[in-house]
Each structure stands twice: as C-alpha cells, then as structure tokens.
N, C-alpha and C positions, 0 to 999 in steps of 0.2 A: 532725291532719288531713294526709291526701297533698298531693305536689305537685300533681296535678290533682286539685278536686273530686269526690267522688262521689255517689252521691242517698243513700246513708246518712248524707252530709256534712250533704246539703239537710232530710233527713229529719230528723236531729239535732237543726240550728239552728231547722227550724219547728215541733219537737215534735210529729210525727206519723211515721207508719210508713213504710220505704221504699216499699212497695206504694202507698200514699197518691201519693207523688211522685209514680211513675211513672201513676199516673192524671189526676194535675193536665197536668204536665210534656205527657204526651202526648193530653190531650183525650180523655179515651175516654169515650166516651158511657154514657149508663146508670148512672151511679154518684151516690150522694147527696152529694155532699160541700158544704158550704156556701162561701158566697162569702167570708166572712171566711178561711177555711182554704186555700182557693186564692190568695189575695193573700197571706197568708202562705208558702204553700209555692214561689211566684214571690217575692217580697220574698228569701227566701231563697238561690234559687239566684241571684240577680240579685248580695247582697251578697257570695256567694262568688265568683262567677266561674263557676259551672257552668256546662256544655256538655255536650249530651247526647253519646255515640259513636254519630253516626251513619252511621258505616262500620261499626264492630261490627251494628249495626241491617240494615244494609242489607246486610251480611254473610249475617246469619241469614236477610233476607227474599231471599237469592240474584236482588238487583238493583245496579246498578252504582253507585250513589246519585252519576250524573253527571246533570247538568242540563245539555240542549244547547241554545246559544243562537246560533241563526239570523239572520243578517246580511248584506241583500243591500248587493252593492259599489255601487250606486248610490245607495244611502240610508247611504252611509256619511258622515254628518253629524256635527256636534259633539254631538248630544241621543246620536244612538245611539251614538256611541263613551264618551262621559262615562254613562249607565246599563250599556251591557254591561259596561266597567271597573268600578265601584263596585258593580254586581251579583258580577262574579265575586270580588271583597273581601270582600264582607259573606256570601253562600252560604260561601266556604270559612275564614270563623270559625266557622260553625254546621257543619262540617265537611261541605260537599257541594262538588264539585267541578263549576263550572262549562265546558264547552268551547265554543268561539268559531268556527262554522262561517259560512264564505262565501258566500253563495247566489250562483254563476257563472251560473246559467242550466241549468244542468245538473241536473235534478232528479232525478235516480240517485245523484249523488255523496250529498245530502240522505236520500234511502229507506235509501242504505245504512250511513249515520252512523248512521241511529235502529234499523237493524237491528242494527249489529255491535256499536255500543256499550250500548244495551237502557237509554237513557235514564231518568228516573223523571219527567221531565219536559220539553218541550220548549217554548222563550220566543222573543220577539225581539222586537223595535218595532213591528213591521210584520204582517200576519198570513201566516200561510204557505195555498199555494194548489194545485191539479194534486194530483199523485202526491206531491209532500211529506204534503199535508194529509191525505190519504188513506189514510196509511201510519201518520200516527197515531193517526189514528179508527182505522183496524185494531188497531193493536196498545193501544188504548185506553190513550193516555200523556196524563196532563194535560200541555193545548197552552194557553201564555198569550200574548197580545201587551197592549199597550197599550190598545185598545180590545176586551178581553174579558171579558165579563160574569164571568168567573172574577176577575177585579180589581174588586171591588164597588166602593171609594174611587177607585179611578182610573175606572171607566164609564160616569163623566159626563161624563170629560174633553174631549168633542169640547161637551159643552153648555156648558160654561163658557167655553171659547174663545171658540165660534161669540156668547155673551152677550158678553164683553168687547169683541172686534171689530165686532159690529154693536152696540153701546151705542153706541162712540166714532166709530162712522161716522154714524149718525142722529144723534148729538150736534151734528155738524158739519153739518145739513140734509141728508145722502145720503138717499135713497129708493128711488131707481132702482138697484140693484144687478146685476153681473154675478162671474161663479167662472168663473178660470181653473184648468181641471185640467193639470197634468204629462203631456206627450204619453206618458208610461213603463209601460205596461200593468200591470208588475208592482205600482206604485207606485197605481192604480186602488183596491185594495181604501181604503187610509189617506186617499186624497182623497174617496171617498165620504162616510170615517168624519166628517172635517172638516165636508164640507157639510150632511149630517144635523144636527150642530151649531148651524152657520149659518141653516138653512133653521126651525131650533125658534126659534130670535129672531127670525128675520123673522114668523114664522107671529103668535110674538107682542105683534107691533108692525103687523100689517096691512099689512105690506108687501107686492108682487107676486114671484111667483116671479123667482128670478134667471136672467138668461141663462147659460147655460151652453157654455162650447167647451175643445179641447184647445187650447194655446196652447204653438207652436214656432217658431225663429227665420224657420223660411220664412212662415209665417201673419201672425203676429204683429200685423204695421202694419193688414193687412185685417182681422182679427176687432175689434182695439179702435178704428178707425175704426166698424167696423158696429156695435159699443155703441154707437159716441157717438152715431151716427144713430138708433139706436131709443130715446136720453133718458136711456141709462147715464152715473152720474156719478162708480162709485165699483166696484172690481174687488176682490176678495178671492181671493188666488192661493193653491193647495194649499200651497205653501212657497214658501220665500226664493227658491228659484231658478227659478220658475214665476214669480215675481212681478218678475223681473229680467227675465226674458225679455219681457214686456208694458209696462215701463218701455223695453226694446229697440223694442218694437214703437212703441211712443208716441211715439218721435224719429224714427223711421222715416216715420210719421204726420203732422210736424207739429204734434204737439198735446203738450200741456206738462202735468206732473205738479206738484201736484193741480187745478193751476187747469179742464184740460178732464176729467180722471181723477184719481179719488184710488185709490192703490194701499196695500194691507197684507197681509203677509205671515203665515207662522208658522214657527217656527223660530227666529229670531233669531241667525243665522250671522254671525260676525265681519263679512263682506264688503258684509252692510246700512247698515253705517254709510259707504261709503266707495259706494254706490251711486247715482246720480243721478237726483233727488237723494235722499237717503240715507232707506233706509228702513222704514217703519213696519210692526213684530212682535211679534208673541206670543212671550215668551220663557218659555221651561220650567225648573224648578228639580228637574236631575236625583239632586241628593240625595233629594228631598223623593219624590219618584219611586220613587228605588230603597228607602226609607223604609217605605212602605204595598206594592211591589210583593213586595218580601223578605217581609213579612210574612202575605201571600197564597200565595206560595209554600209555605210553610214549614206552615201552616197546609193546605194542600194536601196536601200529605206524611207528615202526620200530627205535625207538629213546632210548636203554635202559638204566636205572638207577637205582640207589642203593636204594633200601626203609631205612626209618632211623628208622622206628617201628617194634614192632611187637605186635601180637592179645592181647600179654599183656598189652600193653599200652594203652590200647584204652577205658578203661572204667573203672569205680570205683563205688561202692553203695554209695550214701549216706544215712546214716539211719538216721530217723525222728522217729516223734511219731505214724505213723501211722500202725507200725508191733509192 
C-alpha cells in the first residue's frame, strides 16, 4: 500500500471495485448499491485513513475548493472564534481550505472576496445580509450560517435554546416576560433567529407575547423600569452583552437582580461569571457544532460524512444568580 491511501486501497480492503468507491465515497445518486456494501466501502476508508484529493477534484471542477468564512468584528465572541478555529482544522483535513474574512462594514471588500476567490462555499455564525448576500445568491455559492436550513441538525438550534431558557424561567414562576435585542443592526438577523426560539416555548406554555425593545447604555434604566411597570418579571437578552447592559440598567433603576428582574443570557462569555450578579446562560458546545456543521458542509459539496452530534449535544444552561 502507498504512503497515502488510495480508493484502489479502499476498493481492495472492501472487496469491491474502484468505481464502487468512488460512488459510495461520493454519494452519487442513482446507483444500486446496498446498505451493507456502503458501510463497508466507509468501514474501509475509515480504517485506512483515506481522504479523498479534493484539490485534484476541485482542480478538474476549475473551482478554488476555498470555503469563505464570514466574521463580523462585533460578534467576534468566544462561540464564533472556537467554531471558525475548529472549522478551519477539520475542512483542511478533508483538504478544503478555509479563509477567515472580516465583515468591517464595508460590504465591497465582502462581494469582492467571493468574486476573486470563486468560493465553493460561503459560512459564518451569523447570516450574511445587503450586497454580501446578494452576491451569493448571484453567483449561486452554497451560503451556511448557524441558523440555516442547510444545517438540518443544527435548525432547531434557536428551538432548543429558546425550550431550555423559558423551561428554567417558568420553573422559577416567571410568566410575564420581556427580550432585550442588541441595539447592533447587523447583529438583528441572529437575535430574531433566538427569539423565534423563545417565542415557540412561550406559544407553548400559553404564555403572553413578550415585550420587546432594543436595550443600550443610554435607555437602559427606562426600558426595564417600563417592564417592571407593565408586570415584567423576567428579560431574556439576545446575548451576554445585551444582557449586561439591562443588569446596567437595573442598578441604574433601583431595582435589583432577580429579585425585581430575572435576567438570562446566551452565549456564556467568560465575563458572565464575574457579572453582577453573575450570570445566567446558555452555553454552546462548539466541537459538537463544528461536528454536524463539517458534515453538512461536506455533504454540500459533494463529499459526505457521518455527523458525530446531535441538537442534543450542543448546548447546556448554566445557572447563576441572576434568575
């Protein structure tokens, strides 16, 4: 056998044809092949170490086989710097080259990333929006983010949050609830995605819609004042630092967490624990993430693989003192 695997390797070891492989290997539809001869023909490259050449691949298909991964500086948090790290680890074992673009605000620099380098696909945490988004609907490049229906296992993600967060807040008598969004326009898309979430657990617990405001250091004290006067007992903030700024506003206020507000966040940013008083989030498991997202990817591309998660693993409450 070579030092690097070959599908004649693979072919070999499962006792079937190279042709065989390369139909498994690459999901090509339309072929009879049975399920036992597929786990075997996987079984196989698995115990050699195979990896397809998907630069040879991508070569032939005269595309750049880069994956460009979209990252605005303001959501530059520990969720998205620990997935786009372990994303660009795990893509260029399976030989695709991720690249790690900035979103400034400038959505030219963005159109012209995905023109000059001719992408095969384009990802990020967050979804892309304007002349970004536009640019890849034109050049028709699968677009992934976190909450896209292109991520089957990950699609529910905002359902399972918005469940764990309002179980543990109706656990503790809340009813009355309010959502603080992130004053950050850009940052709109992802806090919608959350409260759609939230809003599927209240719908089914009979709750009443939640009030909703943006919440920034100058507001602050008067929006969560004005919950507590309409019988808000209990804030669900887009993230950690939307949920720090309404704990700002609360002292500003007078009123004291959770005794007149109970606050909980998402994210679970180092800086929650040391927050006053310290607090309570949904924390993400971005192995388990980049786990099922790699495998959506790849599977996208023509290249597919076994995800090793599921929506279960992908997140945990940590409770604090601040519900």
């Amino acid at each position: 056998m070579t030092a690097r695997p070959t599908k004649a390797d693979v072919a070999r070891q499962a006792g079937v044809s190279t042709a065989t492989v390369s139909y498994v290997l690459n999901n090509v539809p339309g072929r009879s092949i049975s399920e036992q001869t597929r786990a075997a023909v996987r079984r196989a490259a698995d115990e050699l170490g195979y990896r397809p050449n998907l630069a040879a691949r991508n070569l032939a298909r005269r595309r750049s086989g880069v994956v460009l991964f979209v990252l605005p500086q303001v959501a530059l948090n520990a969720l998205a710097i620990e997935v786009s790290t372990r994303m660009t680890t795990e893509l260029a074992r399976r030989g695709v080259m991720q690249v790690l673009l900035f979103d400034t605000g400038d959505e030219a620099a963005i159109v012209n990333a995905i023109t000059d380098l001719d992408p095969v696909a384009v990802t990020g945490v967050y979804p892309l929006q304007g002349a970004a988004l536009a640019a890849v609907e034109a050049a028709r490049i699968p677009n992934f983010h976190l909450g896209s229906s292109r991520l089957a296992d990950l699609g529910n993600l905002h359902l399972t949050a918005g469940e764990v967060r309002i179980a543990h807040l109706v656990e503790r008598g809340h009813r009355r609830l309010a959502y603080a969004f992130s004053p950050d326009e850009s940052l709109r898309p992802i806090g919608e995605y959350w409260l759609a979430g939230l809003r599927a657990a209240m719908d089914a617990r009979g709750l009443p819609e939640p009030e909703l405001a943006e919440v920034r250091t100058a507001n602050a004290a008067q929006v969560v004042t004005e919950w507590r006067e309409r019988g808000v007992t209990a804030v669900c903030a887009q993230n950690d630092d939307t949920a720090f700024v309404v704990q700002h506003g609360m002292r500003q206020a007078g009123l004291e967490c959770p005794r007149d507000l109970a606050v909980i966040g998402v994210d679970a940013i180092p800086l929650g624990e040391v927050a006053a008083p310290p607090l309570t989030s949904v924390a993400f498991a971005a192995d388990a993430i980049v786990d099922i997202a790699t495998a959506a990817f790849m599977t996208a591309l023509g290249y597919p693989t076994e995800a090793k998660a599921t929506g279960a693993d992908l997140m945990v409450l940590l409770v604090r003192e601040s519900t």
